[in-house]
N, C-alpha and C positions, 0 to 999 in steps of 0.2 A: 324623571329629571332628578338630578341628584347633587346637590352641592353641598362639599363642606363648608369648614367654618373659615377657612382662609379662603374659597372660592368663592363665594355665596356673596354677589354683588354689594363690596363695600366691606364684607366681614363685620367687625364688630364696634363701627362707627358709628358715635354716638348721634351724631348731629343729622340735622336732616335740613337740603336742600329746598332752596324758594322753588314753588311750585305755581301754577296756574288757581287763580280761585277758585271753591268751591262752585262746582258747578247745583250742587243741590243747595249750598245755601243763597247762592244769586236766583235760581230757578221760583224760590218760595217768596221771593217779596219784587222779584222786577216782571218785564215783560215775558208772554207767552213764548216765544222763540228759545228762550235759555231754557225756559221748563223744557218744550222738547226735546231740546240738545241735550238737559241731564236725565231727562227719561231713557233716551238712545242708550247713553251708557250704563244708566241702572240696569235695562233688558242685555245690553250685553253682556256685563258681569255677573249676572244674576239667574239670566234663566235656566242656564244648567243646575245650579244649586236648588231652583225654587222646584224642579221637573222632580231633580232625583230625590229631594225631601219629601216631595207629596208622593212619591213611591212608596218609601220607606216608612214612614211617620203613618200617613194614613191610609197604605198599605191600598192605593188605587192600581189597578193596570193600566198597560202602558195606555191605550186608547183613551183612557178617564185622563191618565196624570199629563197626558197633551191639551185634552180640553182646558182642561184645568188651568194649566199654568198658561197656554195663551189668553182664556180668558181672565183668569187675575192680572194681567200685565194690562186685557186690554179695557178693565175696568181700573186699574190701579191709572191710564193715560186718562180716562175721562173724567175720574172724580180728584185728578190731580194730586194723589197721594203724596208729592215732594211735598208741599204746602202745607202737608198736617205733622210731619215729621218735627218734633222737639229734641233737641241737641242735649239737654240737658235733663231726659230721662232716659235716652238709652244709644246704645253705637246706632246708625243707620239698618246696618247686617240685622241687628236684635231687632230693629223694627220690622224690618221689613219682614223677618221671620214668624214676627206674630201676627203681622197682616197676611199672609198665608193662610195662619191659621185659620184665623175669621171667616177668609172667602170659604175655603173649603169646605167649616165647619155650616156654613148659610146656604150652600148652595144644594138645589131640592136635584133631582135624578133628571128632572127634564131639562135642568137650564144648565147640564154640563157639558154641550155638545155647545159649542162656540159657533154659530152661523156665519160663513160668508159671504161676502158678495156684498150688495147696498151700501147703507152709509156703513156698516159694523166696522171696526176698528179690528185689523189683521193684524197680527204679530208671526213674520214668518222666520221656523225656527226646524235647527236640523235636529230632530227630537231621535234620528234613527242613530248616530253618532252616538249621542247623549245615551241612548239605552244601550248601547253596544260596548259604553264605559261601566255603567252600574252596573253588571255582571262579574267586575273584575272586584268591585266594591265587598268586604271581611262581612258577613251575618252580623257579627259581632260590633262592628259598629253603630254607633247612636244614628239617627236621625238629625241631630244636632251637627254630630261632627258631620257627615257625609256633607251637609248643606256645608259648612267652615273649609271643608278639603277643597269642594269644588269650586267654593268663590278664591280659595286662595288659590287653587290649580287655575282657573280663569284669568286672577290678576295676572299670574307668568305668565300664561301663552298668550296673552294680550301683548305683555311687555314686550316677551321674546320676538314677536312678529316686529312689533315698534320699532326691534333692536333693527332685526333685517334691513327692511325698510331706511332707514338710517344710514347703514352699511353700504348699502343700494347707493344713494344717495351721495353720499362719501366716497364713493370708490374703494373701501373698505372691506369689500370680501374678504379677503385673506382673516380679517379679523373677526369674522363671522361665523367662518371657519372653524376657525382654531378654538373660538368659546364651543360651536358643537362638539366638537371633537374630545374637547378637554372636560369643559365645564356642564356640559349637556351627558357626559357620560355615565353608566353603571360605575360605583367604586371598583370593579375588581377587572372593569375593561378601560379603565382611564390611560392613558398613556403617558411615558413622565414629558416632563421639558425640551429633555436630551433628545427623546424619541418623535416631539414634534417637530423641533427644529428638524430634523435630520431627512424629515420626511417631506418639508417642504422647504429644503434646503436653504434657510436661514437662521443669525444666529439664536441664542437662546435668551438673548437679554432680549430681542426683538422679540421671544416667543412673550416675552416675563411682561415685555409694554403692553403689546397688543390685548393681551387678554385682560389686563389691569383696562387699559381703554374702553372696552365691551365690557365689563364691570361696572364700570365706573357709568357709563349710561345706561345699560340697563337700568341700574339700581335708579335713575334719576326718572328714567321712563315708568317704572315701575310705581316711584310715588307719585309721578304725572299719574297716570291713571288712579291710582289710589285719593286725589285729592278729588277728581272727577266724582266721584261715590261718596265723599264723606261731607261734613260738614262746618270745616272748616279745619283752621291749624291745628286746635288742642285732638279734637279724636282721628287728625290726620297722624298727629303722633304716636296715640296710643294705637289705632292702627298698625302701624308700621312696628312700633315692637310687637305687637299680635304676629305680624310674618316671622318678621327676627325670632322669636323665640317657637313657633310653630317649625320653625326651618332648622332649628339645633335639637328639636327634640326628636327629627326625621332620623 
């Protein structure tokens, strides 16, 4: 995925849009129900990043690093992990990263094999995907960042799908479209304005809304999900320039 700086939902707007509450910080002080609901979304945004860290970092094969990370997800549901997170020692990401640590670093050779079945808490996850992506993943990258790339590659194809969905929704295809086409493309296979218009025969002011519109929610859907995982407004903001300025240095 590939967006510039005038493509890249919203460009270089400062402000950021009212979102839905913190789902992690209603989770830590109300009823059981919201915790699982922001659990849900922590494991969705999250366990590709946790899979290919405990790869790289402590350098487990794939067999170890699936135990692993379903069973940190399904020890992180039962000792309710949201509820010990502190807003004001570090981003969500930083924690949750060093809770990682800890499980991995505690856990003996016999209790990495995650049991099914019973009462055990399953976390089912396409772990063959996920390995099929870390291969494409630099040596040279940290462990740090690979966990950073994939939660921010998760936040977009989270949003992307939202976008769809949306589209779907709206009778909007054409403009669904036209963000693939344009905005989903390599720099040096992008096509211009002239060339979309022409190709789905309308004009080019209409190419210049449409894809401003698919911008313009995406980027909204995007901090939807972003506010889901954080904890609240202030590190939803600083969040969000984390993408911003991760996405200009691509």
């Amino acid at each position: 995925m590939a967006f510039t700086e005038d493509t890249w939902i919203g460009g270089n707007a400062a402000g950021f849009p009212a979102t839905r509450a913190s789902l992690i910080q209603a989770a830590s002080q109300t009823q059981p129900a919201l915790a699982a609901e922001a659990m849900s979304a922590v494991i969705e945004a999250y366990w590709k990043p946790v899979y290919k860290y405990i790869r790289v970092k402590w350098k487990k094969g794939n067999e170890q690093a699936k135990d692993l990370t379903q069973g940190f997800f399904a020890s992180a549901i039962e000792r309710n992990l949201l509820s010990r997170f502190d807003a004001s020692k570090a981003a969500f990401r930083t924690y949750l990263r060093t809770c990682v640590d800890g499980y991995v670093m505690h856990q003996f050779e016999a209790e990495m094999r995650l049991k099914r079945g019973g009462d055990t808490i399953t976390v089912p996850l396409d772990f063959d995907d996920a390995e099929r992506e870390l291969t494409l993943c630099s040596a040279e990258v940290s462990p740090e960042e690979v966990f950073h790339r994939e939660w921010l590659r998760e936040l977009f194809s989270q949003a992307i799908a939202d976008l769809g969905q949306l589209c779907q929704e709206q009778d909007k295809l054409l403009y669904l479209q036209l963000f693939n086409e344009y905005d989903l493309a390599e720099p040096d296979a992008r096509p211009t304005y002239e060339q979309l218009a022409g190709r789905h025969q309308i004009p080019v002011t209409a190419v210049t809304n449409y894809l401003a519109w698919a911008r313009r929610n995406l980027r909204s859907l995007l901090l939807d999900r972003l506010a889901g995982i954080t904890s609240g407004q202030r590190e939803l903001e600083q969040e969000a320039r984390f993408l911003l300025d991760w996405e200009g240095r691509r």
